[in-house]
C-alpha positions in Angstrom: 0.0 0.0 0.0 1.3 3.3 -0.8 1.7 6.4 1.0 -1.1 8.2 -0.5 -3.2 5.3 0.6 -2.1 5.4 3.7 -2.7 8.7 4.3 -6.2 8.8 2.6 -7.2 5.8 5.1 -5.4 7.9 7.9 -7.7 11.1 7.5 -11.0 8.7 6.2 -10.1 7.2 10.2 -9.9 10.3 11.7 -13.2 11.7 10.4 -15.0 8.7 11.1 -13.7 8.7 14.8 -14.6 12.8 15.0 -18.3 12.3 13.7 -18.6 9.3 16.2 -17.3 11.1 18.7 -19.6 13.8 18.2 -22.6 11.9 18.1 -21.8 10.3 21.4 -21.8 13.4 23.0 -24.9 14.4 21.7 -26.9 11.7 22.9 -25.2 11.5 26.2 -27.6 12.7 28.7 -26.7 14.7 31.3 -25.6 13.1 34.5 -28.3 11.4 36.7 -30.6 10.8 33.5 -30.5 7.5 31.8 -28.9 6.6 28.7 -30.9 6.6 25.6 -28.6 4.2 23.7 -28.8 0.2 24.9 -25.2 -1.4 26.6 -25.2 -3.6 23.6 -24.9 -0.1 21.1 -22.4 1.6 23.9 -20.4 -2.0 23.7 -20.2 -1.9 19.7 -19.3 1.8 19.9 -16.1 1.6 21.9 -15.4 -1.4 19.8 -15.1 1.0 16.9 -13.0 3.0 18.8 -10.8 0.4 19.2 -10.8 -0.8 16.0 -9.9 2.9 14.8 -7.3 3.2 17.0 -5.7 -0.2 16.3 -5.7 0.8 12.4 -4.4 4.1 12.9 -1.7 2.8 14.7 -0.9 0.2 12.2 -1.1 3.2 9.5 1.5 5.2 11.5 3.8 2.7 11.5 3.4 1.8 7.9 4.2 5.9 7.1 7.1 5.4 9.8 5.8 8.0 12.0 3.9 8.6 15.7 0.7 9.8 14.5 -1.3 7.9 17.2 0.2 10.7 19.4 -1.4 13.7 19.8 -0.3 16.8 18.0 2.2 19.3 20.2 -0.8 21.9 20.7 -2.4 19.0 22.2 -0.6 18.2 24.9 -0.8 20.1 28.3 2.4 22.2 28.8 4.4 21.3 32.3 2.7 23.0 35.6 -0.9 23.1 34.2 -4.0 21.7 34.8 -7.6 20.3 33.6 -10.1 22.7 34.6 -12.5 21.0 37.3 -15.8 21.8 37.4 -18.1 22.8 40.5 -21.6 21.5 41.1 -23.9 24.5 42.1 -26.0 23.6 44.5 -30.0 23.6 43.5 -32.2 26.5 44.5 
């Protein structure tokens, strides 16, 4: 398979992985509600995942690079941290 290939199937993965990502947050209810999709769909979805993950990976070391890493601007610079939220309490 050619680079070209590679790199086609590399960006076709990382839409497919960005839409399904997307939907999964759309349809997640918020917390204390219950979930609209069945464990069964849940289960197949993070078997996607996987299988998206596992092919990019085999991709990026077909193209001889890392791209399974996340891009510089992605990763948190030393001495920072995820922003935590507060629950309000309920009038």
């Amino acid at each position: 398979m050619d680079t070209e290939v590679q790199s086609k199937e590399h960006r076709f993965l990382r839409h497919v992985r960005k839409t399904l990502s997307n939907i999964v947050k759309e349809v997640s209810p918020p917390g204390g509600q219950s979930n609209p999709l069945t464990n069964s769909t849940i289960e197949e979805i993070m078997s996607c995942f996987d299988l998206i993950s596992e092919r990019e990976t085999e991709l990026a070391g077909k193209l001889g690079s890392n791209q399974a890493k996340p891009p510089k601007a992605a990763v948190m610079p030393p001495g920072s941290s995820a922003l935590s939220f507060v629950k309000l309490p309920r009038r």
